[in-house]
Structures are given as structure tokens and as C-alpha cells.
C-alpha positions as CSV (number, residue, x, y, z in Angstrom):
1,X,53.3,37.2,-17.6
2,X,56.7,37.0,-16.7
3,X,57.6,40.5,-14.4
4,X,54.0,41.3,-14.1
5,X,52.6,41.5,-10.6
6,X,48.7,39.8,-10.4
7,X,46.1,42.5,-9.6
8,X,45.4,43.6,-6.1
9,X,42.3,41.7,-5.9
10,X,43.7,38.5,-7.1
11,X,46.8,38.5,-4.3
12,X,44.4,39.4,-2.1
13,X,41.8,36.3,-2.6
14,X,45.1,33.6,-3.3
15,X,46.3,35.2,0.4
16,X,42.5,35.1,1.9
17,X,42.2,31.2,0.5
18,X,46.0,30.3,1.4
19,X,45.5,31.7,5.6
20,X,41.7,30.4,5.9
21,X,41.0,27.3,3.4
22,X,37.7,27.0,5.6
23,X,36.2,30.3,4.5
24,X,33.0,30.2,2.3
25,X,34.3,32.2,-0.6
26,X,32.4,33.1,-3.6
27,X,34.5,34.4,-6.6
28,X,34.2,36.5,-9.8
29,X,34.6,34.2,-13.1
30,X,37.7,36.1,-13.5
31,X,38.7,34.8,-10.1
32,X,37.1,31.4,-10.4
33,X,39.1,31.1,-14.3
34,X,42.4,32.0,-12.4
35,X,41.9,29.5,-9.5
36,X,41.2,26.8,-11.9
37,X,44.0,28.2,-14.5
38,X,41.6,28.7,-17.6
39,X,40.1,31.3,-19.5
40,X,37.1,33.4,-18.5
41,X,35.4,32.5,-21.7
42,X,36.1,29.0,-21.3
43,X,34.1,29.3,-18.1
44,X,31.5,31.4,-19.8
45,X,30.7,28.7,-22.4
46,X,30.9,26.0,-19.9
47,X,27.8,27.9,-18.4
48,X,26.1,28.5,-21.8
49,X,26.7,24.5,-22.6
50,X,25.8,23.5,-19.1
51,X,28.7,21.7,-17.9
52,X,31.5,23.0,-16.0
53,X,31.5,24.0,-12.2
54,X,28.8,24.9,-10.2
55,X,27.7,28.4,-9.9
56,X,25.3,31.1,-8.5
57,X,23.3,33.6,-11.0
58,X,22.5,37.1,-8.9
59,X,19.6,39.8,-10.0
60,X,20.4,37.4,-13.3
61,X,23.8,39.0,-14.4
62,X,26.0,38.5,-11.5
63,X,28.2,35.5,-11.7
64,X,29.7,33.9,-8.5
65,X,31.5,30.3,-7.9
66,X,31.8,29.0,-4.5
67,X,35.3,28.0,-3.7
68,X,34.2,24.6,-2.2
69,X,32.2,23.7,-5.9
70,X,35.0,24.5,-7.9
71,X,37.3,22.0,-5.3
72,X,34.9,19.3,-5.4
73,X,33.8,19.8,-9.1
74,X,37.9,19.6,-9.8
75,X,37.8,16.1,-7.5
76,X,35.5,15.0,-9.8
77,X,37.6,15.4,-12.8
78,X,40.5,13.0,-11.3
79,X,41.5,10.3,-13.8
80,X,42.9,7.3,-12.4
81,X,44.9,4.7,-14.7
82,X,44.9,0.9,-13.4
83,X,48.0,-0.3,-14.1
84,X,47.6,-3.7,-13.5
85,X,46.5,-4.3,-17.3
């Protein structure tokens, strides 16, 4: 992607999270696979095996994450080695 410029919308919603970290956000899966740096298909079988982040089903098509479930549902994925053993 080296050169390419991200899409209008996706500049806009890394700007909109970046000046007001506080604001309920819901995003696209393409938006939602971009914040969390993986593919929109990954996302869309996470859903189909149901695992993976959180996320809100509208007029049952209409796919939506909430910024503050894909934060905490990455918190939960923390590894931590002991390395006292």
C-alpha cells in the first residue's frame, strides 16, 4: 500500500477516534477489520463461527462494531509470560 492514500472515510474515522477517544462509535466491518489490522473475511467468519468481537446485527444485514467492544475484546486477548519459571 505503499504511496496509496486510505479512503476518505477511513482518515476520517482514524481522525474522529484519534481527537475524541470518548465518542460511542460504531463501525463498518471494513472499518472494524482496519482498526484491528485484519481481513474483512476474517471478521466475517469470526461471526459465522461465533467468536471474535462483539457486534450489532441491523434490519438483519447491517453489520456494526462498537469501538469500545473491539478495545475491550482486544484487552482480552493480552498474553502475559511469567518469567519467573
Amino acid at each position: 500500500m505503499a504511496g496509496r492514500k486510505a479512503p476518505a472515510i477511513l482518515t476520517g474515522v482514524k481522525e474522529l477516534l484519534v481527537t475524541q477517544p470518548n465518542t460511542p462509535v460504531f463501525l463498518s466491518e471494513t472499518e472494524a477489520a482496519q482498526y484491528l489490522s485484519l481481513s474483512v473475511k476474517t471478521l466475517r467468519r469470526w461471526r459465522f463461527d461465533r467468536k471474535g468481537p462483539a457486534y450489532a446485527k441491523l434490519n438483519n444485514k447491517l453489520i456494526r462494531y462498537s469501538r469500545s467492544d473491539l478495545d475491550e475484546w482486544m484487552q482480552q486477548q493480552r498474553v502475559i509470560h511469567d518469567d519467573s519459571l
